[in-house]
N, C-alpha and C positions, 0 to 999 in steps of 0.2 A: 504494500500500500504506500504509494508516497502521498507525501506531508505537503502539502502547501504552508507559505511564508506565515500565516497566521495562526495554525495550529503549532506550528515549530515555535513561534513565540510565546502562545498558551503555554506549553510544554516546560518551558522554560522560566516563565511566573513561577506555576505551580512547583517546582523545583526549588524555588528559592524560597516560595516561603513556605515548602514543606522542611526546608533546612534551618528558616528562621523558629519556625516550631522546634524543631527536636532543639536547638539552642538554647532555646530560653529554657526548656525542660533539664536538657544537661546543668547547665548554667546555676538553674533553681537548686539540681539534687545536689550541687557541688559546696551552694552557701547552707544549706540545709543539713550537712555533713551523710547522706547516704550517700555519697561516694566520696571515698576517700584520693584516693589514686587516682592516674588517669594515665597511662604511660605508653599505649597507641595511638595508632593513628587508625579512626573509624572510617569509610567510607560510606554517607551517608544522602540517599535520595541522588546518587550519581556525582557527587559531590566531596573533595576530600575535605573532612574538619580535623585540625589539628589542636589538641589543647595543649597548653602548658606542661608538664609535668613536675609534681613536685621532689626536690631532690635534698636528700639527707645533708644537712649542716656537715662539711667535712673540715677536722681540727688544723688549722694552720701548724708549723712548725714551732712560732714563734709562741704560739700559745699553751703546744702539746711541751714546750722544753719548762713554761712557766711553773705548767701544773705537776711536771715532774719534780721541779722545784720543792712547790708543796708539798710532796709528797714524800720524797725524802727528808725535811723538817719536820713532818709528823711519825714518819718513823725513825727519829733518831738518826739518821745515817748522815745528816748535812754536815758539811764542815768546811768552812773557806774557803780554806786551803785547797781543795779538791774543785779541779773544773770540769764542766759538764759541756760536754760538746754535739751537735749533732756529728752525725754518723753520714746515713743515707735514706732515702726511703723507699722502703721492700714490700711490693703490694700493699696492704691498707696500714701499715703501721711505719713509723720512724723510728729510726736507731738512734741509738748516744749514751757517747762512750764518758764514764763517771769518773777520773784518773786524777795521779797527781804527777806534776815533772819531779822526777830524781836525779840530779845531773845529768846523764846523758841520755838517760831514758825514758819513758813513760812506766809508771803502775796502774795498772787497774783495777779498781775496786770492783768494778761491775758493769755489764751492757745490759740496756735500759729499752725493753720496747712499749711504743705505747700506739694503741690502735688511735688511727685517725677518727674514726667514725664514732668508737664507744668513750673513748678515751683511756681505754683500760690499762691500767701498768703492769708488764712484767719483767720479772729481775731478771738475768739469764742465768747467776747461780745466786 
């Protein structure tokens, strides 16, 4: 069946604001908190809609070295004298290395991971 130029325009209204519907519907469930996430991309009424997705707070380095900070003053282990360095970062967590200089060389007290995401600390021994 072809379409003449005024059905193809009909076709195309209805289209958009069958997309403006589902919109305001996504839109509504999204401030209403039935939906939490959103992390597709829907294709909807012939039409791609892309929403935002929300993405987990990830710890800077500056911030994950502060709280290790903390963290070692509540367990006893700070001490001046001893620098804390970052390391590197190895998939979701940061290294750093807890030492002191002995003339020519480094000691190590301890390597310090700490997840980016959760902030979790772990000592390595």
């Amino acid at each position: 069946m072809k379409m003449n130029r005024k059905d193809i325009i009909m076709k195309n209204r209805a289209r958009k604001s069958a997309v403006k519907i589902m919109m305001v519907i996504f839109l509504s469930a999204m401030a209403s908190g039935l939906i939490q996430e959103f992390n597709s991309v829907e294709k909807t009424c012939g039409y791609m809609v892309e929403a935002k997705t929300k993405k987990k707070a990830v710890m800077s380095k500056k911030q994950a070295a502060k709280n290790l900070k903390k963290h070692l003053k509540k367990t006893g282990v700070y001490n001046k004298k001893l620098k804390l360095a970052y390391v590197r970062r190895e998939g979701n967590r940061y290294i750093f290395h807890y030492y002191e200089w002995v003339n020519d060389h480094t000691a190590t007290y301890n390597w310090y991971y700490v997840n980016r995401k959760t902030g979790k600390i772990k000592a390595e021994f």
